[in-house]
C-alpha positions as CSV (number, residue, x, y, z in Angstrom):
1,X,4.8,-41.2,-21.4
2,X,1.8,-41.6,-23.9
3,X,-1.3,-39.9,-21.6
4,X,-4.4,-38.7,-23.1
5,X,-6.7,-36.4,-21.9
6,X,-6.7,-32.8,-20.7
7,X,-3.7,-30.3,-18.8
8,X,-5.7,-30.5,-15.9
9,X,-5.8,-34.2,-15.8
10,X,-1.8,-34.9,-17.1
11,X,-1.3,-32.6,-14.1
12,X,-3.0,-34.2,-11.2
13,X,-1.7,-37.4,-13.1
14,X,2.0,-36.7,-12.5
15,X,1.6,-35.1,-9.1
16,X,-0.9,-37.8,-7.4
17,X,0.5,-40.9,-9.2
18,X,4.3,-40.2,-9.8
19,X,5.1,-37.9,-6.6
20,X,6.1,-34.7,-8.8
21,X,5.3,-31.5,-7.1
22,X,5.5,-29.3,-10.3
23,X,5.6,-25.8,-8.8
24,X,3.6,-23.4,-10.5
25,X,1.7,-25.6,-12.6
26,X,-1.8,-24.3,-10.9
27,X,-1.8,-21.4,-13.5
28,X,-2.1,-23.8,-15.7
29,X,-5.5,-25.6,-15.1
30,X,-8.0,-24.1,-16.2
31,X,-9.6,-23.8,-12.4
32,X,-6.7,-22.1,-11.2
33,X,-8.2,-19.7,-8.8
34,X,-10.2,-21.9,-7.4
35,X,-7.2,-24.7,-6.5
36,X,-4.6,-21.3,-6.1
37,X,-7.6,-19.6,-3.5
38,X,-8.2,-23.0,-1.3
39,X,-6.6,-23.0,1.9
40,X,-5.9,-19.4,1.6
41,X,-5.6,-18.1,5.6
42,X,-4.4,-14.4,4.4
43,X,-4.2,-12.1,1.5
44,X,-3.1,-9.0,0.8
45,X,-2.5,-6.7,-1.8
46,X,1.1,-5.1,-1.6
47,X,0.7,-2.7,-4.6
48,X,1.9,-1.9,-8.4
49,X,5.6,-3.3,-9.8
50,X,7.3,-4.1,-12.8
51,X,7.6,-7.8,-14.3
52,X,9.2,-8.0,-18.0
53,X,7.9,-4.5,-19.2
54,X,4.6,-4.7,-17.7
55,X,3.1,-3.1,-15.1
56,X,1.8,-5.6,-12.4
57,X,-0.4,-5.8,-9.4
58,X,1.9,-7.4,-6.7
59,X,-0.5,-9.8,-4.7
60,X,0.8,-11.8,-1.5
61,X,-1.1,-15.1,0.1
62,X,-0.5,-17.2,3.1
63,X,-1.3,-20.6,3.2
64,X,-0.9,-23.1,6.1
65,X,2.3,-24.4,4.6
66,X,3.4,-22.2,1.9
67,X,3.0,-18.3,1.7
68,X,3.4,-17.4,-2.5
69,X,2.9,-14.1,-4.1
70,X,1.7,-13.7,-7.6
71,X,2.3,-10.2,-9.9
72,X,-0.8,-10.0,-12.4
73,X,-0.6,-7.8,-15.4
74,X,-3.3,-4.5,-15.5
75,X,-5.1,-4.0,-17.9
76,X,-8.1,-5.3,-20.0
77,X,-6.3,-8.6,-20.4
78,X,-5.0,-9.3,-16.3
79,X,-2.6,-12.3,-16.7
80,X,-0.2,-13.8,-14.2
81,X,3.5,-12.5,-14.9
82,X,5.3,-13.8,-12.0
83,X,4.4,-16.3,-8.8
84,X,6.8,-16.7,-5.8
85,X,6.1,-19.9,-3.5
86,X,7.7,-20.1,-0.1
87,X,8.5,-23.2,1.8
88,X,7.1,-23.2,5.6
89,X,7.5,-26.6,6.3
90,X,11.4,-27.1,5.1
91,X,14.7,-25.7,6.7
92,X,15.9,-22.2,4.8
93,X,12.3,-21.7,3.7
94,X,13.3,-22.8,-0.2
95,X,11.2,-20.8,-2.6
96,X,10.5,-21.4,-6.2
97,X,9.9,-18.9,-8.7
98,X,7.9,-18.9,-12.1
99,X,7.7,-16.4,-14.9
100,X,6.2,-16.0,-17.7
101,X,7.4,-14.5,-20.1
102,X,3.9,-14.4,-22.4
103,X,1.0,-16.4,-22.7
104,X,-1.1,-16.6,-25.4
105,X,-4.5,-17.8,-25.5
106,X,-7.6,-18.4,-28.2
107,X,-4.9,-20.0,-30.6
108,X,-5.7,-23.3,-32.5
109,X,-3.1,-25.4,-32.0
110,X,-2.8,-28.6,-34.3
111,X,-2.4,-32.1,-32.5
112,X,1.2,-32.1,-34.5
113,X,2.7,-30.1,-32.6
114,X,2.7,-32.0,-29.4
115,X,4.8,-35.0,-31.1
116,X,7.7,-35.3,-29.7
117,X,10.6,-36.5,-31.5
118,X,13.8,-37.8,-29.6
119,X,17.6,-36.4,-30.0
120,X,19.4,-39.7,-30.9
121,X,20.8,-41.6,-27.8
122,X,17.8,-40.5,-25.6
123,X,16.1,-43.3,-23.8
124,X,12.2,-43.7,-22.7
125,X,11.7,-42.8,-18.3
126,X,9.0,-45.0,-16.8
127,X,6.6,-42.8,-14.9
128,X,7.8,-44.2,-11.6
129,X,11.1,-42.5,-12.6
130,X,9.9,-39.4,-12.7
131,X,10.4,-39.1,-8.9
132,X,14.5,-39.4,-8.8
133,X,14.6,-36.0,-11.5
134,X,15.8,-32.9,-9.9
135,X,16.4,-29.6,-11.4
136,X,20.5,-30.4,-10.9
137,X,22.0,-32.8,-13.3
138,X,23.4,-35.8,-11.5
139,X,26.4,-35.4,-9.5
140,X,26.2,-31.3,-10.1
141,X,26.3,-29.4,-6.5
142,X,24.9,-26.2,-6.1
143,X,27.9,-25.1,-3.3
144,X,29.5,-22.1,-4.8
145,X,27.5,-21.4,-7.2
């Protein structure tokens, strides 16, 4: 879909009008502690690991309905490496993880590079399709696997 306008708002766009939870998008906007802090009932510090190479404060939070854990690199340049988010509210407590591989920041980007061109035979999704898409293709089961 055509939206214009900033991360932040293509965000809270897809979430609030199209029912997509998009996990992990929070690091993203560019208030993320702020929405990633609200709601927070307990946090705690659990200590140094390992995420891709770097060496990473390993920080764990408990929200009403989730409890998520984030690994931020050290350094002069902290940036989140990893998040964890935990299910309270759904049977097997699902979790969703995130990570990032690198981010890069201060670059100028031009507007070109957000066209998007279409592999032939691909068709247009409405944005009140956006709710039936699932991380499985259609008619692929996760038993076994």
């Amino acid at each position: 879909m055509d939206v214009k306008g900033t991360i932040d708002e293509l965000i809270e766009l897809i979430r609030m009008g199209h029912g997509v939870a998009l996990p992990g998008a929070d690091l993203l906007l560019t208030n993320s502690f702020e929405k990633l802090s609200a709601g927070v009932q307990e946090a705690k510090h659990i200590g140094r690991g390992v995420i891709g190479w770097k060496e990473c404060e390993h920080l764990a939070f408990r929200n009403f309905d989730t409890d998520w854990q984030l690994w931020v690199e050290t350094g002069d340049r902290p940036a989140p490496c990893k998040m964890v988010v935990t299910s309270k509210t759904m049977n097997s407590a699902p979790q969703y993880t995130v990570t990032v591989t690198g981010w890069k920041t201060g670059l100028d980007i031009p507007d070109e590079a957000f066209v998007f061109t279409p592999p032939s035979g691909a068709r247009q999704l409405g944005p009140d399709e956006l709710g039936e898409l699932d991380e499985l293709p259609h008619g692929a089961s996760g038993a076994g696997q």
